[in-house]
C-alpha positions in Angstrom: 55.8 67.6 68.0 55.0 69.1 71.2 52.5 66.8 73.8 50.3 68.1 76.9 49.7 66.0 79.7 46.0 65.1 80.0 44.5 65.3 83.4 41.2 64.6 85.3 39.1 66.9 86.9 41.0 66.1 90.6 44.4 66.5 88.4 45.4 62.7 87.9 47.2 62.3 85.0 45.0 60.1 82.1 47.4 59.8 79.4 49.4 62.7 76.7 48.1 64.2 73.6 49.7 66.7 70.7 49.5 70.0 71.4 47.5 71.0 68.7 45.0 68.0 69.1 44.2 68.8 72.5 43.2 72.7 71.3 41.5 71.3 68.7 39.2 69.1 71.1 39.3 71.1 74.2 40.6 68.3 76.4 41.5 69.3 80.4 45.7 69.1 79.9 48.1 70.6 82.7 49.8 74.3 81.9 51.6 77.0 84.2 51.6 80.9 84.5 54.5 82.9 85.6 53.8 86.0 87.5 57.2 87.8 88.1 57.1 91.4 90.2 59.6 93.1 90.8 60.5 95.1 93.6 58.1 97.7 93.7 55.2 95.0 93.4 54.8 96.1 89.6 54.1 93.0 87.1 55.7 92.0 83.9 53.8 91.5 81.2 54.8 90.1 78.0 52.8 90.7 74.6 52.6 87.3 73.1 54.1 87.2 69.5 52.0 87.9 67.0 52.8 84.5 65.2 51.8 82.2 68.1 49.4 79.6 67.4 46.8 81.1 69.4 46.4 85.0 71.6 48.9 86.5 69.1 49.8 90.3 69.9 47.7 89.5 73.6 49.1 91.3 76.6 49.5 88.7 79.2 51.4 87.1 82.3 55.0 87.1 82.7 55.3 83.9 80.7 53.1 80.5 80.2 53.7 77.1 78.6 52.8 73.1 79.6 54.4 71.0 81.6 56.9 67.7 80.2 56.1 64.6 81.2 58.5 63.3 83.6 59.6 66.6 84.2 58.8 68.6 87.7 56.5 71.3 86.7 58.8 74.1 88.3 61.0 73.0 86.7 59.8 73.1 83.3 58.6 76.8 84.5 61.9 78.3 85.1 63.1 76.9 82.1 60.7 78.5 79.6 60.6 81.7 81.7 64.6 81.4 80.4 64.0 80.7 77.2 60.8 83.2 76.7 62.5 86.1 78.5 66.4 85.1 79.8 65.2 85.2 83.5 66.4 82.8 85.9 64.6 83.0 89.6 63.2 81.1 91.9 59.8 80.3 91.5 57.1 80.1 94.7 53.7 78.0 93.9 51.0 80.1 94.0 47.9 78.3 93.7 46.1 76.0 90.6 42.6 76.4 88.8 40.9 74.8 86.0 39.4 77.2 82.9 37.8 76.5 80.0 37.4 79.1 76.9 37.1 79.4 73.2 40.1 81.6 71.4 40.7 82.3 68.1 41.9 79.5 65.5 38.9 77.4 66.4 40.9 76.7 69.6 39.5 75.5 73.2 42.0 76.8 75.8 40.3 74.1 78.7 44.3 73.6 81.1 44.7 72.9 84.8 46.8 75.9 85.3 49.6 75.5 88.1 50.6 79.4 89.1 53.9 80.5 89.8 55.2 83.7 91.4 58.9 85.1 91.3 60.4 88.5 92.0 63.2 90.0 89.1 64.7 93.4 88.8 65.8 93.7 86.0 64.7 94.3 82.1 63.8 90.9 80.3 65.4 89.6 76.9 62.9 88.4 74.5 63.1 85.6 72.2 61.3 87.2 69.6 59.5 84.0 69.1 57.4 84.0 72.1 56.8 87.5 72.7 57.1 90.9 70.7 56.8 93.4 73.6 57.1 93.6 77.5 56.4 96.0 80.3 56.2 96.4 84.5 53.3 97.8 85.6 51.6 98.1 88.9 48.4 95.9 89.5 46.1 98.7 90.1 46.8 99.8 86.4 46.7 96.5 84.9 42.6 96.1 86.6 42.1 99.4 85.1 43.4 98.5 81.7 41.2 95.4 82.1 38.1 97.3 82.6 38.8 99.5 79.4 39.7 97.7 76.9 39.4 93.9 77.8 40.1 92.9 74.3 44.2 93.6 74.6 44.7 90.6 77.3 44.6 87.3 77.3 41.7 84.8 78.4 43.4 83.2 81.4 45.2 86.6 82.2 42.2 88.5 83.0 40.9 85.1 85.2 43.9 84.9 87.3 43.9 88.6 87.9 40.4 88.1 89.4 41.8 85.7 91.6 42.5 86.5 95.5 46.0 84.9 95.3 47.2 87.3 92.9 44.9 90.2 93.9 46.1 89.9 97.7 50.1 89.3 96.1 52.6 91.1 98.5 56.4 90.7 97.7 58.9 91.4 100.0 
């Protein structure tokens, strides 16, 4: 049984909760989102699986999970962004927010997201698992995808996009 760390609003850590629970009731836990571009400054975007317990079939960020307790949360990044998609880089701390939003299930996605940014060249393996499709695609396209047809990408996807530290993200 998978737990999330539960936070405070100034990111204190109040205790840990299962997974599922913590959906259920919509309680403030700690999470991460991997933005990996590659060279060109495109993005990759992974579709989630259509079997996961929330977003199914959702385009989104590169990869996401929560933290372990006890565990640095880069490194608990890097090692789901190996699991989710075989890719091993360095991730750079980005920024963190806090979102709250209602998904599907009768779920309450309500995380203190920690963003991550890496730079990869090459195509991703999937763990079929986690995610059932994957592409690169520049920024510019992924706003205009946004604005027609909102419904394709996840909740906290679309959020962080809106964000000045991705919108302003230069690789070099």
């Amino acid at each position: 049984m998978e737990h999330v760390i539960l936070v405070d609003e100034m990111d204190n850590e109040i205790g840990t909760m299962e997974k599922m629970e913590a959906h259920r009731l919509g309680m403030l836990h700690r999470a991460f989102s991997i933005f990996v571009f590659n060279s060109k400054g495109e993005l990759l975007l992974q579709k989630r699986a259509a079997s996961k317990y929330h977003s199914g079939s959702l385009w989104t960020n590169t990869c996401c999970s929560h933290p372990q307790k006890n565990e640095p949360i880069k490194l608990t990044a890097q090692r789901k962004l190996k699991q989710e998609m075989v890719i091993e880089v360095d991730l750079t701390f980005s920024h963190k927010f806090i979102y709250k939003a209602y998904l599907d299930h009768n779920l309450i996605e309500h995380e203190y997201d920690y963003v991550f940014i890496g730079k990869y060249d090459q195509d991703p393996v999937l763990n079929n698992q986690e995610a059932e499709d994957w592409k690169y695609i520049p920024l510019d396209a992924i706003r205009e995808e946004i604005k027609s047809d909102a419904q394709q990408f996840t909740v906290w996807f679309k959020l962080i996009m809106q964000q000045p530290e991705i919108k302003n993200t230069v690789l070099s």
